[in-house]
C-alpha positions, 0 to 999 in steps of 0.5 A: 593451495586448496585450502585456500581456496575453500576458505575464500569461498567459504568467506565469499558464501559468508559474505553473500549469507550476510548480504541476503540477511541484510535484504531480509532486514530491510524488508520488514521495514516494508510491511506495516501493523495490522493497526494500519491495515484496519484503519486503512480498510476502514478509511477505504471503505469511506472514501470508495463510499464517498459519493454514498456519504455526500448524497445521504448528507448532502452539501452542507456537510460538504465542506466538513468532510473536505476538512476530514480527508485533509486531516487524514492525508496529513496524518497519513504523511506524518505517519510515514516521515516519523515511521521512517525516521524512527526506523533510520530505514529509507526505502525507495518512494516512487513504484517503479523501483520494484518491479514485481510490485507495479502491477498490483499497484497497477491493478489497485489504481484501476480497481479504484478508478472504475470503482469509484466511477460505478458507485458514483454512477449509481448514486447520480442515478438514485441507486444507492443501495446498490452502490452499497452493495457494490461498495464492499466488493471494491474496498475488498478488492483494493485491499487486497490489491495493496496487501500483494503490492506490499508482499511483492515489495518485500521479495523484491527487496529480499531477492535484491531486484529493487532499482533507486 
């Protein structure tokens, strides 16, 4: 009869083992390439300067740049769709499923908010340089705030907290 036992709670400690192994799967599907990283700082860059950029160039490039930021959402969806079919893994879109993950996404929306909104002040007032000096200091930080976004949805997959 004990015998019994310790072999249904050795099955069971099995069963959990390769739950747990299941959720570290899965959350490798979370992280993305260091190729990835590098294009999005430097795409953050760009358009955290996006004020900078169309006061240098001025409204004739206007439309040329509208036309490259389209180009980049497009690519940016079809990125995501073809990383997720070729990976067959399809993780919950929306932010609130992870709940360790929400105030890093929290903080990076109000870091981008003001961020913009100050170097956006200081070109309307003619202070470019110092906007270009500010510029660095929000594309760091939003990065930074996506990159702990991104850790924090990885634990919370690993330890099973994620809600559909």
């Amino acid at each position: 009869m004990e015998n019994e036992s310790n072999a249904s709670g050795r099955d069971q400690l099995g069963q959990l083992d390769q739950v747990a192994d299941a959720r570290r799967r899965i959350a490798t599907h979370v992280g993305f390439s260091t190729a990835y990283w590098v294009v999005y700082g430097v795409l953050l860059v760009v358009l955290a300067g996006l004020p900078i950029w169309m006061d240098l160039l001025g409204a004739d490039y206007s439309a040329y740049l509208s036309w490259g930021f389209a180009v980049i959402a497009i690519g940016s969806a079809f990125f995501t769709a073809a990383r997720r079919r070729r990976s067959g893994v399809y993780l919950p879109k929306r932010i609130g499923s992870y709940p360790g993950a929400r105030p890093f996404w929290l903080a990076a929306l109000g870091i981008t908010a003001v961020g913009f909104g100050a170097i956006a002040v200081l070109v309307r007032y003619q202070q470019q340089g110092i906007a270009l000096l500010v510029l660095p200091v929000v594309a760091v930080a939003v990065f930074t705030a996506q990159v702990k976004t991104r850790a924090a949805m990885r634990r919370d997959l690993e330890e099973g907290r994620v809600r559909p």
